[in-house]
Backbone and ligand atoms as CSV (ligand in chain L), in Angstrom:
chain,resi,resn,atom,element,x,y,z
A,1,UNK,N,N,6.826,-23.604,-2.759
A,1,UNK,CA,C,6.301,-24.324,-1.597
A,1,UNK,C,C,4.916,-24.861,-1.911
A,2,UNK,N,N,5.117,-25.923,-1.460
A,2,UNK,CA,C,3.396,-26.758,-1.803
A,2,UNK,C,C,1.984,-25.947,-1.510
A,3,UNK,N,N,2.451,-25.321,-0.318
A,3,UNK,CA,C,0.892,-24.444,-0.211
A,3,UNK,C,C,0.412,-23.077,-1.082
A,4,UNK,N,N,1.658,-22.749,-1.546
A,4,UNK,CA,C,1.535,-21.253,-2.310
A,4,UNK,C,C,1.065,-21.901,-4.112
A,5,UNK,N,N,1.593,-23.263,-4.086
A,5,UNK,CA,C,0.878,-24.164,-5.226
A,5,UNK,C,C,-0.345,-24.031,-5.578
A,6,UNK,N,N,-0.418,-24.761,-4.144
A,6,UNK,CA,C,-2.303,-25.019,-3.994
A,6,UNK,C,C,-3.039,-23.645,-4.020
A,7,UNK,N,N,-1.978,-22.586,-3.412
A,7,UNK,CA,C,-3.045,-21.155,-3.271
A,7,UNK,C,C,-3.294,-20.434,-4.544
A,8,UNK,N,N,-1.926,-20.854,-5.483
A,8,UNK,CA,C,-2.277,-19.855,-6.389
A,8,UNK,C,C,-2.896,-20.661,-7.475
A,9,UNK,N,N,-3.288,-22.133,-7.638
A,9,UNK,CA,C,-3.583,-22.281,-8.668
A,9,UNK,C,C,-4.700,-21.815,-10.008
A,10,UNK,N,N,-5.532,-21.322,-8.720
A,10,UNK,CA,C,-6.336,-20.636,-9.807
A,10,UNK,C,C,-5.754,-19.188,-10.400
A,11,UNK,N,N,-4.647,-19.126,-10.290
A,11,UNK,CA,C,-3.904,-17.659,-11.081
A,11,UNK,C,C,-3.171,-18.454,-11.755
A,12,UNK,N,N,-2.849,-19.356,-11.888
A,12,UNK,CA,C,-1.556,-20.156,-12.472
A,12,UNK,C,C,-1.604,-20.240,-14.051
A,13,UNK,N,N,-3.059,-20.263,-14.436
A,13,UNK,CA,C,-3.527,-20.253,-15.974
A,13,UNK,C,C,-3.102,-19.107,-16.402
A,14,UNK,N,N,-3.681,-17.893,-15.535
A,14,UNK,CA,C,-3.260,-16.757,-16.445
A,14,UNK,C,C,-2.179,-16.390,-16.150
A,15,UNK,N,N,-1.476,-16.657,-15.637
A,15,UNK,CA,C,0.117,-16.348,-15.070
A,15,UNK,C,C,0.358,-17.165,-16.436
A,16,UNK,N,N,0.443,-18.731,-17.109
A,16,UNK,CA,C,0.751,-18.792,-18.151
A,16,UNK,C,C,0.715,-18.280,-19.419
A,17,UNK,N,N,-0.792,-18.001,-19.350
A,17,UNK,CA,C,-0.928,-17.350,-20.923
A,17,UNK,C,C,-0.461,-16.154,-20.902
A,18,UNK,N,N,0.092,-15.363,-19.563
A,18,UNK,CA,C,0.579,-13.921,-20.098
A,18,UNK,C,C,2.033,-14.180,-20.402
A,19,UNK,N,N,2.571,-14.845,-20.033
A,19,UNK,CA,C,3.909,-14.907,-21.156
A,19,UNK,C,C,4.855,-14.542,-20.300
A,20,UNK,N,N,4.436,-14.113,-18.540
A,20,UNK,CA,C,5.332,-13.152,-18.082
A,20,UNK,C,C,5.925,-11.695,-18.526
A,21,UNK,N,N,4.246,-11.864,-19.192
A,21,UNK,CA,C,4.552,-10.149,-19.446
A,21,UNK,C,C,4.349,-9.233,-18.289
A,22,UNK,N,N,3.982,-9.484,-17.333
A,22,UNK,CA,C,3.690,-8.583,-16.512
A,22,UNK,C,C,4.740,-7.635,-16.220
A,23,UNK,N,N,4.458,-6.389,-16.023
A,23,UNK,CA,C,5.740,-5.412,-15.785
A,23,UNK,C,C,6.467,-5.877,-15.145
A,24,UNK,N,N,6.117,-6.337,-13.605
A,24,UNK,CA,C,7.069,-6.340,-12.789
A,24,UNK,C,C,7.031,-7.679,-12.017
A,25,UNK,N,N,7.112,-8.591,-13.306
A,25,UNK,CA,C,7.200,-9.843,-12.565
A,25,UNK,C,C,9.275,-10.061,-13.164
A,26,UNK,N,N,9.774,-10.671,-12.221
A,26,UNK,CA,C,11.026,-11.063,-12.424
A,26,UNK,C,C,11.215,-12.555,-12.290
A,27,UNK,N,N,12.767,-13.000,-12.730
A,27,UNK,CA,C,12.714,-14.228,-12.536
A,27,UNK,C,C,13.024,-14.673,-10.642
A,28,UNK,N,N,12.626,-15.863,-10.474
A,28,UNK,CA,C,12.717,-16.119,-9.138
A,28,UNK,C,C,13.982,-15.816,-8.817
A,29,UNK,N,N,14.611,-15.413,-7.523
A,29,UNK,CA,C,15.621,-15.277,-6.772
A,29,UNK,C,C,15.588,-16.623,-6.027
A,30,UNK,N,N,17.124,-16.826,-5.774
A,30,UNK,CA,C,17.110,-17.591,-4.770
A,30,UNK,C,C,16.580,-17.940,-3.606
A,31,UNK,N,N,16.352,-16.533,-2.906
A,31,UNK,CA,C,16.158,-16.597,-1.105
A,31,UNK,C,C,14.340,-16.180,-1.659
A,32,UNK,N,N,13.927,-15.797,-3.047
A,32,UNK,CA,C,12.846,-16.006,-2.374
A,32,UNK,C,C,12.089,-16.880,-3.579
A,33,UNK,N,N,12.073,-18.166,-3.692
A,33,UNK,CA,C,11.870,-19.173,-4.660
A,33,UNK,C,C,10.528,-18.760,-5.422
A,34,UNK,N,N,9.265,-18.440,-4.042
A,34,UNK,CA,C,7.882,-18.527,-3.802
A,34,UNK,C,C,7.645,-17.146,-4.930
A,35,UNK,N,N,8.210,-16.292,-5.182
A,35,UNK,CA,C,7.700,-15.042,-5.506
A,35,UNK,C,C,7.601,-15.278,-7.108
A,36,UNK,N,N,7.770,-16.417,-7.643
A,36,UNK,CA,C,8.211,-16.677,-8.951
A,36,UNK,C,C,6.763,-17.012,-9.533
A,37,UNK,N,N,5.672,-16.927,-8.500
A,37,UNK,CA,C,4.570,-17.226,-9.060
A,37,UNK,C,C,3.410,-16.395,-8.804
A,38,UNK,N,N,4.094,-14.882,-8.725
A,38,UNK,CA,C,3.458,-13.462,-8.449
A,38,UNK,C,C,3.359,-12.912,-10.044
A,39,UNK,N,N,2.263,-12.649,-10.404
A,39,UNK,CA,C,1.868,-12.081,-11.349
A,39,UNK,C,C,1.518,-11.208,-11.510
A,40,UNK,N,N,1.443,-10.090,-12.875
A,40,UNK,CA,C,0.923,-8.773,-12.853
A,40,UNK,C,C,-0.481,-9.032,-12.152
A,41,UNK,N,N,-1.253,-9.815,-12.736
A,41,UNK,CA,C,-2.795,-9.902,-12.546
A,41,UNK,C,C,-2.924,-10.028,-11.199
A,42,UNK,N,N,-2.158,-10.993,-10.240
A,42,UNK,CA,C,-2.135,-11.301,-8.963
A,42,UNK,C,C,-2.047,-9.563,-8.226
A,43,UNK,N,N,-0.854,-9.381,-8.564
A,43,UNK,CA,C,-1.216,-7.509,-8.008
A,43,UNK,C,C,-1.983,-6.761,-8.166
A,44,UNK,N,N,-2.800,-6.885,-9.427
A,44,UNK,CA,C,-3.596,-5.946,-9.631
A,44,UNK,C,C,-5.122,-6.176,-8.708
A,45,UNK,N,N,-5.021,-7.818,-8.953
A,45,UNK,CA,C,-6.508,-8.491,-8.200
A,45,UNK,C,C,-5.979,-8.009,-6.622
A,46,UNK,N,N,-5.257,-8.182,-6.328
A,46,UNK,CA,C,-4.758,-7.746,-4.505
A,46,UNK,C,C,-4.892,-6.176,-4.533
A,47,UNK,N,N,-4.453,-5.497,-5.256
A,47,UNK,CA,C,-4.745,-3.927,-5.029
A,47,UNK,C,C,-6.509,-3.679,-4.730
A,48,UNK,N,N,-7.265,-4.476,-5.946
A,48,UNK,CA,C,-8.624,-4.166,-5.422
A,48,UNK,C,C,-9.136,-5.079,-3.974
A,49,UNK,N,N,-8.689,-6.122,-3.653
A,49,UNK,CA,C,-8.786,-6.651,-2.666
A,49,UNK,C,C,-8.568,-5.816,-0.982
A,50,UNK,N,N,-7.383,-5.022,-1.505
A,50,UNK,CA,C,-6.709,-4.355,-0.434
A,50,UNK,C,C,-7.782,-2.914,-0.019
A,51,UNK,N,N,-8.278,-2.088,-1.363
A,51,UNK,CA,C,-8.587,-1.025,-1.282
A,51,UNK,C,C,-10.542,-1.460,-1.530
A,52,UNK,N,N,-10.638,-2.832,-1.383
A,52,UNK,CA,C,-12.448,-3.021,-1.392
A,52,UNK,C,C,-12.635,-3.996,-0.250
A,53,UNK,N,N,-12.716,-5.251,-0.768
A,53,UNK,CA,C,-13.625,-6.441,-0.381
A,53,UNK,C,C,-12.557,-6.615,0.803
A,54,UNK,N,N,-11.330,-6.194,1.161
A,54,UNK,CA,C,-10.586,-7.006,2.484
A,54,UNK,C,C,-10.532,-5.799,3.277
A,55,UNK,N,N,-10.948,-4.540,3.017
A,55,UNK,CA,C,-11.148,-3.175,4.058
A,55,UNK,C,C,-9.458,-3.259,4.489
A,56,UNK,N,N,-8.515,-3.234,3.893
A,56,UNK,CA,C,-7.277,-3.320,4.679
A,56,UNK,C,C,-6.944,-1.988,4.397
A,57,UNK,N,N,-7.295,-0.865,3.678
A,57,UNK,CA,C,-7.079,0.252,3.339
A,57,UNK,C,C,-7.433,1.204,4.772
A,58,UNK,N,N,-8.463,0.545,5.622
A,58,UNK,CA,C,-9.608,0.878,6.760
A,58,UNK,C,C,-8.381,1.321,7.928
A,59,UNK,N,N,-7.360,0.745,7.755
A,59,UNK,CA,C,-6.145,0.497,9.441
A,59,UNK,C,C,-5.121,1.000,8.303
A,60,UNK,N,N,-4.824,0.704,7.603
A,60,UNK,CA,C,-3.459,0.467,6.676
A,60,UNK,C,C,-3.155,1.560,5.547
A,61,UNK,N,N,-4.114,2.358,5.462
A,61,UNK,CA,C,-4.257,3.745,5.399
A,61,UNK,C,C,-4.283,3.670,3.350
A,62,UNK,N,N,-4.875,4.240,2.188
A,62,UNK,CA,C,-4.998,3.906,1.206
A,62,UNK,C,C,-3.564,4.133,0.216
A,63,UNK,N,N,-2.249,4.403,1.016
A,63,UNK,CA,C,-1.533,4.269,0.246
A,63,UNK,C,C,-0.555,3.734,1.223
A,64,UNK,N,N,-0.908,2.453,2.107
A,64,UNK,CA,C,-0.518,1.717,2.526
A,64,UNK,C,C,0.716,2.561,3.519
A,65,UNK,N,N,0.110,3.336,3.999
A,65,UNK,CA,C,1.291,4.584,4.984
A,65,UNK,C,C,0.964,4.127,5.991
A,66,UNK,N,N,-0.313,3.496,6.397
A,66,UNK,CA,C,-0.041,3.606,8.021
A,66,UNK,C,C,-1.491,4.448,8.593
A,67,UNK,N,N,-1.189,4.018,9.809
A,67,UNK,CA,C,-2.597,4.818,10.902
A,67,UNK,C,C,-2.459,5.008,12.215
A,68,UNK,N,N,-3.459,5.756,13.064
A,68,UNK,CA,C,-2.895,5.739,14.341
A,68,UNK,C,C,-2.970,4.058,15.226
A,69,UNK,N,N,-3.874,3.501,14.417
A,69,UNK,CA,C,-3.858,1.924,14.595
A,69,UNK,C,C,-3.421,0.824,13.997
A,70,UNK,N,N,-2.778,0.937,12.955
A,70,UNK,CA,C,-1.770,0.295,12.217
A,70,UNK,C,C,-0.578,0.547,11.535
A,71,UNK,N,N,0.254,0.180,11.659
A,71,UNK,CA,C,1.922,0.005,10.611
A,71,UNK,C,C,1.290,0.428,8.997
A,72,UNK,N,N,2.256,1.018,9.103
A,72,UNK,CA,C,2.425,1.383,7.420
A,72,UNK,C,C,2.891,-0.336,6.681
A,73,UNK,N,N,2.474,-0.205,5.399
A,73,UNK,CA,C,2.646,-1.605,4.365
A,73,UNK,C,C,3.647,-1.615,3.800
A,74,UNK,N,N,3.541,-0.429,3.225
A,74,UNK,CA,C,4.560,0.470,2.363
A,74,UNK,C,C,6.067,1.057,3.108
A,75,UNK,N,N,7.058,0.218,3.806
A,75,UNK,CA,C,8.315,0.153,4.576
A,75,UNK,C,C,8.962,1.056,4.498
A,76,UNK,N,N,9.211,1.233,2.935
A,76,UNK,CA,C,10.257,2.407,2.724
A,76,UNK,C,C,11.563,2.242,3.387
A,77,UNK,N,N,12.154,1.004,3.985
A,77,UNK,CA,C,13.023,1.061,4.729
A,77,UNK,C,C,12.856,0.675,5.964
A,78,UNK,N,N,11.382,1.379,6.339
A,78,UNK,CA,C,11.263,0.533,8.151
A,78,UNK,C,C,11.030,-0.732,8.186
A,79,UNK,N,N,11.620,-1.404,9.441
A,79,UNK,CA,C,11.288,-2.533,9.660
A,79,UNK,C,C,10.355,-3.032,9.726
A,80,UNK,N,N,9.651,-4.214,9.460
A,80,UNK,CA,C,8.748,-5.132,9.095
A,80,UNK,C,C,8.465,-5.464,11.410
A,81,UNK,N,N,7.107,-5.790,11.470
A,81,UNK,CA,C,6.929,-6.064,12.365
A,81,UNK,C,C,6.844,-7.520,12.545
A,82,UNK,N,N,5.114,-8.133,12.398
A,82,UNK,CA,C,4.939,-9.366,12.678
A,82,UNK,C,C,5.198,-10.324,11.587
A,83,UNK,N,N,5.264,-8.886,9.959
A,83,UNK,CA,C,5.518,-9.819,9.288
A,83,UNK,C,C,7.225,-10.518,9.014
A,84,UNK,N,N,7.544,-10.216,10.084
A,84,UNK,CA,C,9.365,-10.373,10.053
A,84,UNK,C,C,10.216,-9.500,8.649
A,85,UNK,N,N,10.726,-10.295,7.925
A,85,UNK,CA,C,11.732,-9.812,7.080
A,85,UNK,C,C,10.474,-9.516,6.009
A,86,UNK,N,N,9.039,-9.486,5.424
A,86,UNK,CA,C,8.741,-8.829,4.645
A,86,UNK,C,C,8.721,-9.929,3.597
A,87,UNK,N,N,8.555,-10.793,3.796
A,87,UNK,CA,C,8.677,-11.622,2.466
A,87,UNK,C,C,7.456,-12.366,2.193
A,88,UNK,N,N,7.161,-12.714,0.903
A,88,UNK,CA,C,6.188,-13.322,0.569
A,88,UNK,C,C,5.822,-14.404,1.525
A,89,UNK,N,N,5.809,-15.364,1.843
A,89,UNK,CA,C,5.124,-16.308,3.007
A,89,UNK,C,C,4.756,-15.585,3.818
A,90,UNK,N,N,5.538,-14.678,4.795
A,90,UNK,CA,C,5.584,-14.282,5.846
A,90,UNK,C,C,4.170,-12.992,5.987
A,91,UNK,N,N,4.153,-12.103,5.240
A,91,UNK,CA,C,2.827,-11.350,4.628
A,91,UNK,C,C,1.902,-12.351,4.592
A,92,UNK,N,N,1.499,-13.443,3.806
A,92,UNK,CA,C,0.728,-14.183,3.748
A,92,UNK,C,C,0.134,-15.111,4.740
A,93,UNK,N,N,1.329,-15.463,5.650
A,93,UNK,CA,C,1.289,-16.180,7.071
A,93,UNK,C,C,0.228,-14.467,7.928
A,94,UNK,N,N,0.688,-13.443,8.173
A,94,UNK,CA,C,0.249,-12.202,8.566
A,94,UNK,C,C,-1.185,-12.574,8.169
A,95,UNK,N,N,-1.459,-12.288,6.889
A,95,UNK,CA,C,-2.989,-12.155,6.596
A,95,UNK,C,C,-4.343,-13.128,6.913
A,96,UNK,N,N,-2.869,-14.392,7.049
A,96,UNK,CA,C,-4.225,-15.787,6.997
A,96,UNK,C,C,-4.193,-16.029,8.712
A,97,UNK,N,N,-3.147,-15.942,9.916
A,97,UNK,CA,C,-3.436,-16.123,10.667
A,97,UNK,C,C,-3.758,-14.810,12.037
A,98,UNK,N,N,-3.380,-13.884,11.196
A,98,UNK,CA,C,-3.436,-12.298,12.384
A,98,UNK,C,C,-2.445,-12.547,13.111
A,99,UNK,N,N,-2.418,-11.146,14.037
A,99,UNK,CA,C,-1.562,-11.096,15.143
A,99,UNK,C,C,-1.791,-11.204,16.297
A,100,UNK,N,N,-2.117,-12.202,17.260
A,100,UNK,CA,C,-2.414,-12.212,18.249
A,100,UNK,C,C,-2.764,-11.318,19.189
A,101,UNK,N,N,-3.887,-10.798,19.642
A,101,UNK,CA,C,-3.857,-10.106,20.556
A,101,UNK,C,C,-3.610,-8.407,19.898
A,102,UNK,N,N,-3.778,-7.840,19.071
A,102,UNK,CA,C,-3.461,-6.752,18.338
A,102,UNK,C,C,-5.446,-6.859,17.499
A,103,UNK,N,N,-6.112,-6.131,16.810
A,103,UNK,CA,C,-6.929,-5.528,15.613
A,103,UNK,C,C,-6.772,-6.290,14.396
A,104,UNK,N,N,-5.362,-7.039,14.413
A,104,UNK,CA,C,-4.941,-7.176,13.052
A,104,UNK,C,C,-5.374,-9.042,13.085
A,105,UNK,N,N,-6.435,-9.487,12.589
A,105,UNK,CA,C,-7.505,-10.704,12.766
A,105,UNK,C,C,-6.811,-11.354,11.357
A,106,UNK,N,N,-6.787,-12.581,11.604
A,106,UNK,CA,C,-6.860,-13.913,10.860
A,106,UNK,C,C,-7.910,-13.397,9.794
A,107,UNK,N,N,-7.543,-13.275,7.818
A,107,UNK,CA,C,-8.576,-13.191,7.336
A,107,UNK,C,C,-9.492,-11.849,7.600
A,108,UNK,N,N,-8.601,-10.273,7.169
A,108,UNK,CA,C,-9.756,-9.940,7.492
A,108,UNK,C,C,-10.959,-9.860,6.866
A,109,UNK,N,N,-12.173,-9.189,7.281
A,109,UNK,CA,C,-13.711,-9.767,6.715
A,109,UNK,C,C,-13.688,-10.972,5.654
A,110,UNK,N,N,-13.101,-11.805,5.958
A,110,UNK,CA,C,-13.446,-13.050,5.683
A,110,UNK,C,C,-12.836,-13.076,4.604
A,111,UNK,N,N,-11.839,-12.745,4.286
A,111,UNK,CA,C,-11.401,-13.105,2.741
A,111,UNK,C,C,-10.683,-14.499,2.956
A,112,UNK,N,N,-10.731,-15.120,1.256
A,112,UNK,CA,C,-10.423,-16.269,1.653
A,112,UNK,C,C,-8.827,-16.268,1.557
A,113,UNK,N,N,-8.427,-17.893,1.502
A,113,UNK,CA,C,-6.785,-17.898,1.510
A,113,UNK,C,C,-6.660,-17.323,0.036
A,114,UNK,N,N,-7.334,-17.554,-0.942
A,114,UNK,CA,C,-7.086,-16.879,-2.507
A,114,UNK,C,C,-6.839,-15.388,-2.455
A,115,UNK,N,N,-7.950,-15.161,-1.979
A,115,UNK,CA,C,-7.533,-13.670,-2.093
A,115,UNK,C,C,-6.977,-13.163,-0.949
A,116,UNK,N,N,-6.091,-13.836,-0.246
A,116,UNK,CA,C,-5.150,-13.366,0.790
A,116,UNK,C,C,-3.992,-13.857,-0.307
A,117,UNK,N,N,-3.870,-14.762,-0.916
A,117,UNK,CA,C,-2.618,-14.964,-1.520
A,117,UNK,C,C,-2.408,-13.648,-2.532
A,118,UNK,N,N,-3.253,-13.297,-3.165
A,118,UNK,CA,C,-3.548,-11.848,-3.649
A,118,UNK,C,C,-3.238,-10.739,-3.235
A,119,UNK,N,N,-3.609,-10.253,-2.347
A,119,UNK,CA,C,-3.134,-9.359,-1.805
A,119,UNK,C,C,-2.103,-9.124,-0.863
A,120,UNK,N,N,-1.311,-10.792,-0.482
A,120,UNK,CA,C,-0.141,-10.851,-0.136
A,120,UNK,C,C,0.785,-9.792,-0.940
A,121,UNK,N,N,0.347,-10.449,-2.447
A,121,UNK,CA,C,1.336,-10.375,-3.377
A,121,UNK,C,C,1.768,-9.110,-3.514
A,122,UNK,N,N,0.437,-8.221,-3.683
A,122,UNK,CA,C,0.536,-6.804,-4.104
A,122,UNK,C,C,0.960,-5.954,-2.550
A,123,UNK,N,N,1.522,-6.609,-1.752
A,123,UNK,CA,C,2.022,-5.865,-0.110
A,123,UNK,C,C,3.626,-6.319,-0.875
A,124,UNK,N,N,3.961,-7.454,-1.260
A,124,UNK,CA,C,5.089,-7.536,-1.364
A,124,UNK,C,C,5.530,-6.811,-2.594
A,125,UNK,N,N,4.978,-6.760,-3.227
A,125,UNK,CA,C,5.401,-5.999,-5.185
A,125,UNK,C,C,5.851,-4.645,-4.398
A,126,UNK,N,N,4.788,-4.482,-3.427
A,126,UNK,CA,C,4.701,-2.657,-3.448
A,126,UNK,C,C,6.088,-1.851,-3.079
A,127,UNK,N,N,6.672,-3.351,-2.028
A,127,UNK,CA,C,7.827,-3.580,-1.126
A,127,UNK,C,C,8.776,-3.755,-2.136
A,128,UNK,N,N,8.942,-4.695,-3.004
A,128,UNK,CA,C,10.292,-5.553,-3.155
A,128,UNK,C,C,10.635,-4.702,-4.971
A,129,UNK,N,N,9.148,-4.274,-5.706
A,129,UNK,CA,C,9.324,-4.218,-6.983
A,129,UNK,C,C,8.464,-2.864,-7.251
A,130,UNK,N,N,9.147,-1.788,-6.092
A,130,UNK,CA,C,8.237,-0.575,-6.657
A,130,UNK,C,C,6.905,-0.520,-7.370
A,131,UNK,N,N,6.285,-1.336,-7.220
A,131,UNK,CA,C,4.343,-1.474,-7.356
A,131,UNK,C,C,3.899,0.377,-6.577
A,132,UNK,N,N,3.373,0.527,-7.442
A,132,UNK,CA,C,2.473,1.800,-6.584
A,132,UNK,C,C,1.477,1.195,-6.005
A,133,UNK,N,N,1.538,1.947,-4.806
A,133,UNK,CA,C,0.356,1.030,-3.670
A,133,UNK,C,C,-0.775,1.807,-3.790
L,1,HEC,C1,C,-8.828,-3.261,12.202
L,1,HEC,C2,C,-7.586,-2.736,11.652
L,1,HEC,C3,C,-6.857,-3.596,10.619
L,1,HEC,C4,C,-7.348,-4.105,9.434
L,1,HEC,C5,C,-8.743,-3.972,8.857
L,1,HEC,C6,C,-6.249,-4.790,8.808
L,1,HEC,N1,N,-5.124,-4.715,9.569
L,1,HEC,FE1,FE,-3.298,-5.474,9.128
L,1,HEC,N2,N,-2.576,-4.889,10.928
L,1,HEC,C7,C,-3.300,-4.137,11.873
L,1,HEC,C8,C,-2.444,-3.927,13.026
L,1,HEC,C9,C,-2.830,-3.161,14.293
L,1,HEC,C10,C,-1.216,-4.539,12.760
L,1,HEC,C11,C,0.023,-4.606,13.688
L,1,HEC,C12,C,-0.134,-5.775,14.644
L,1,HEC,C13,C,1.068,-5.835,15.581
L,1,HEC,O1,O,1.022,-5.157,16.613
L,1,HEC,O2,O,2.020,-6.526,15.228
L,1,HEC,C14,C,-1.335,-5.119,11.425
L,1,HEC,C15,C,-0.310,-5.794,10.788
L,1,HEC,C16,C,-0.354,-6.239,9.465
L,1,HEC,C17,C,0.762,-6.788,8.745
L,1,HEC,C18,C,2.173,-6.975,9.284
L,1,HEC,C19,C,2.911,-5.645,9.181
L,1,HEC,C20,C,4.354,-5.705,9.624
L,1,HEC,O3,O,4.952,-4.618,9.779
L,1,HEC,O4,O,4.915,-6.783,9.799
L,1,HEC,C21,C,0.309,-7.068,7.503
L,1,HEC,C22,C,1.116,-7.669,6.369
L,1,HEC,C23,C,-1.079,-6.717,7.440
L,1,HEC,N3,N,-1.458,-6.198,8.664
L,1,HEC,C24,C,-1.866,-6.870,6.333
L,1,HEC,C25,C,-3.238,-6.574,6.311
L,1,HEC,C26,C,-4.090,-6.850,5.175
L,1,HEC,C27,C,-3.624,-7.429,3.867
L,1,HEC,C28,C,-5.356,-6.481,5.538
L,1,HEC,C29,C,-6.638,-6.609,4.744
L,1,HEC,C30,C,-6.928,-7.924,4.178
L,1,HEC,C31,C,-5.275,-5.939,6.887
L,1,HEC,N4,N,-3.987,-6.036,7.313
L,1,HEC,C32,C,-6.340,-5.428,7.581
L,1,HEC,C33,C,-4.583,-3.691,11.736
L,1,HEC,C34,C,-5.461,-3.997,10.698
């Protein structure tokens, strides 16, 4: 999708030169085209994103379990709330615009769309490709 283009391009270099070595990058699936441009590095930069500079560890608990004020990240099986089915856009749509009326803010402390595309990634790895959160 054109915007996950524009978001990731500054990962896009090193997403090339690693060769797709990353452990747990796979080839794209059908139903989810977008995930084909998730990189080891992209997870790893979103893990520190998650557990520093975006405080999402603060509600979302540091191994993404959950709080008495937020949903667990880490599904295990439960259903996905605002972010619907759990999928890459949809996490990313979550982070960049919040949930209305809920704690859970557009951007939190200001991170940008980069490093929301970042730490999209590493919510979905943790989900879709056994990533330790
Ligand atoms: C102040 C507490 C707080 C912080 C900080 C916070 N969140 Fe949330 N988040 C929430 C709450 C509460 C919800 C549930 C909103 C609702 O009722 O749907 C939520 C929902 C979400 C969802 C959707 C979950 C689902 O089941 O669909 C995602 C994804 C998410 N947050 C990611 C993040 C990320 C990434 C960060 C850091 C950049 C972050 N959140 C920071 C409180 C927080």
């Amino acid at each position: 999708m054109a915007f996950l283009l524009t978001l990731a391009r500054g990962t896009f270099a090193a997403m090339m030169v690693s060769g797709g070595g990353g452990a747990h990058r796979q080839a794209p699936a059908a139903s989810q085209p977008d995930t084909s441009q998730i990189t080891a590095q992209m997870v790893a930069a979103g893990r520190g994103i998650f557990h520093g500079q975006g405080g999402c560890f603060v509600c979302h608990g540091g191994s993404l379990e959950g709080s008495p004020v937020a949903p667990p990240l880490d599904k295990k099986g439960k259903p996905w709330m605002a972010a619907k089915d759990g999928t890459f856009p949809e996490i990313f749509r979550v982070v960049t615009h919040g949930v209305p009326g809920t704690v859970m803010i557009a951007h939190p402390n200001g991170i940008s769309d980069a490093l929301a595309t970042e730490v999209a990634a590493y919510i979905w790895a943790v989900n879709h490709h056994s990533v330790k959160p």
